[in-house]
Backbone as CSV, one residue per row, in Angstrom:
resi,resn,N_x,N_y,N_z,CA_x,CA_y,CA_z,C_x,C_y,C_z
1,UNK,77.043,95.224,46.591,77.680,96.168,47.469,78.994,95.602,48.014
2,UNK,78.863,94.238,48.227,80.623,94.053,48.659,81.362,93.734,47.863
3,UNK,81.297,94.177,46.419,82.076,94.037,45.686,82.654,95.435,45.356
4,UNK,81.620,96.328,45.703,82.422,97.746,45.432,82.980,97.788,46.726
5,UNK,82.801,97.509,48.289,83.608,97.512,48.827,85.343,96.500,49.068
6,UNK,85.118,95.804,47.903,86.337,94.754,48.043,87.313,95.891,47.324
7,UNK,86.695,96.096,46.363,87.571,97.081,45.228,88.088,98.445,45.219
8,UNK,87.293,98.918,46.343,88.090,100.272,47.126,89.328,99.931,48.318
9,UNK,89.222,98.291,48.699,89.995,98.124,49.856,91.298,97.636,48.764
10,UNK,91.144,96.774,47.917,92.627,96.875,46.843,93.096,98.140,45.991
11,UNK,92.671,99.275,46.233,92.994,100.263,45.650,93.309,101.665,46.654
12,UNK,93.196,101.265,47.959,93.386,101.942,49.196,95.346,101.842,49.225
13,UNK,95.728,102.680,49.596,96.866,103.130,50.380,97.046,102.529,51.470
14,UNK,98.612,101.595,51.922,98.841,100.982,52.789,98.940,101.812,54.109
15,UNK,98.479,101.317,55.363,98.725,102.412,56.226,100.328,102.699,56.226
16,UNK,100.682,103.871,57.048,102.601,104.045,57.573,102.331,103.094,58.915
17,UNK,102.711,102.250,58.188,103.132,100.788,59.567,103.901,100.030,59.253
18,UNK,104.285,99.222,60.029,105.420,98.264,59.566,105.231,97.181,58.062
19,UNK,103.540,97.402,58.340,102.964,96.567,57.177,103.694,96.773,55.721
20,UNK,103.831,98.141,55.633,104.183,98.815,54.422,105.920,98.059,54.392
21,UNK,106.530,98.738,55.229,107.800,97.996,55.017,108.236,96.478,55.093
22,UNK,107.373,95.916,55.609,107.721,94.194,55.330,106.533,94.137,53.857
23,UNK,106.257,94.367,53.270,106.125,94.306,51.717,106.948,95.094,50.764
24,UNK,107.747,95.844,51.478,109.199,96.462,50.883,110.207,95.398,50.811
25,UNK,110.203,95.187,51.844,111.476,94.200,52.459,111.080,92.456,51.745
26,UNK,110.482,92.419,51.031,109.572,91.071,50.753,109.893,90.755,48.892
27,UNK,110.238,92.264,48.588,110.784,92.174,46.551,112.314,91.614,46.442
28,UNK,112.099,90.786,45.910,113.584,89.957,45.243,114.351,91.207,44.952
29,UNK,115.213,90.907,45.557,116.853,91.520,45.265,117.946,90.615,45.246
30,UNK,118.818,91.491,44.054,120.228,90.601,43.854,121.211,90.417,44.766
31,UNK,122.237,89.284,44.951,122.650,89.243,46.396,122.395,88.010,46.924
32,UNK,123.649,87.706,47.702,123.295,86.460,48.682,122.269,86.668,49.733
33,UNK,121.596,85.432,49.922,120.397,85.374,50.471,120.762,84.200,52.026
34,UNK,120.738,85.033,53.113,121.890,83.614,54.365,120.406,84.477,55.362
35,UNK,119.409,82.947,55.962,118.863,83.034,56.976,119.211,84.093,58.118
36,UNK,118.787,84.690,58.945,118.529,85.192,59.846,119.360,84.083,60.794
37,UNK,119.121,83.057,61.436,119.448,82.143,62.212,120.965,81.791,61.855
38,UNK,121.440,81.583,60.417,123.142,81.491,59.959,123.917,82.387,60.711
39,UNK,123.446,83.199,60.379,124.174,84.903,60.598,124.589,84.705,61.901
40,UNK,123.185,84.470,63.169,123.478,84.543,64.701,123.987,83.662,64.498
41,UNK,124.180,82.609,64.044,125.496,80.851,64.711,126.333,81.413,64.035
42,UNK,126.740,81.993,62.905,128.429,81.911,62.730,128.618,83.096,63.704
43,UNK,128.020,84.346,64.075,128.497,84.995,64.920,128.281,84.437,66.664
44,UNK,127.543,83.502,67.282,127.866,83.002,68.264,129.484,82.016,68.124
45,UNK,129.317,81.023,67.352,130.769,80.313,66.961,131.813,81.108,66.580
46,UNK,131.453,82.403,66.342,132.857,83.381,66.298,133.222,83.408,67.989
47,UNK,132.068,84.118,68.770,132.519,84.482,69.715,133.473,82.991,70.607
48,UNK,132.683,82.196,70.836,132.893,80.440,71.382,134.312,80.683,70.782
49,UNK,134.737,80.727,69.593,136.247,80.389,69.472,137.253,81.153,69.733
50,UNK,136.351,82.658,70.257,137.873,83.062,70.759,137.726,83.081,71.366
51,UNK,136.467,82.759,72.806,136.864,82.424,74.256,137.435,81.401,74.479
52,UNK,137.465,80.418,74.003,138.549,78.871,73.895,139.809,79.796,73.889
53,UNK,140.027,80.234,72.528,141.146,80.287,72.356,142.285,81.068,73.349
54,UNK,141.215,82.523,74.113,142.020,83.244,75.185,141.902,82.325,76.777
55,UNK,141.499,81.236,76.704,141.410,79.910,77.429,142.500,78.975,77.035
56,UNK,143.030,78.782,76.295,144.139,77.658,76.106,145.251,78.454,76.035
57,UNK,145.386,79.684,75.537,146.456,80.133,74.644,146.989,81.821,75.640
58,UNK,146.548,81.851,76.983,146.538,83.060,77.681,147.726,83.687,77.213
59,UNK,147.449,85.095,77.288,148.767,86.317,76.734,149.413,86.726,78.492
């Protein structure tokens, strides 16, 4: 018996939850591949350099 129940649960429909879309979001695609964490530091070190810069260089 828990083998016919293992085999209805791999052949079941994912619920509509996020579950479904992070196994979307999870298939190789072509394309650069840059951490989550890169992304926020070059965009914090964007911001950092132009507050320096409207700091040294006032208009």
């Amino acid at each position: 018996m828990g083998l016919v129940m293992s085999s209805k649960k791999k052949n079941a429909p994912l619920p509509a939850s996020s579950a479904g879309l992070l196994r979307f979001f999870e298939d190789e695609t072509r394309g650069i591949k840059v951490k989550p964490e890169i992304v926020l530091g070059i965009a914090g070190a964007m911001i950092g350099i132009s507050i320096i810069i409207r700091i040294v260089f006032p208009a």
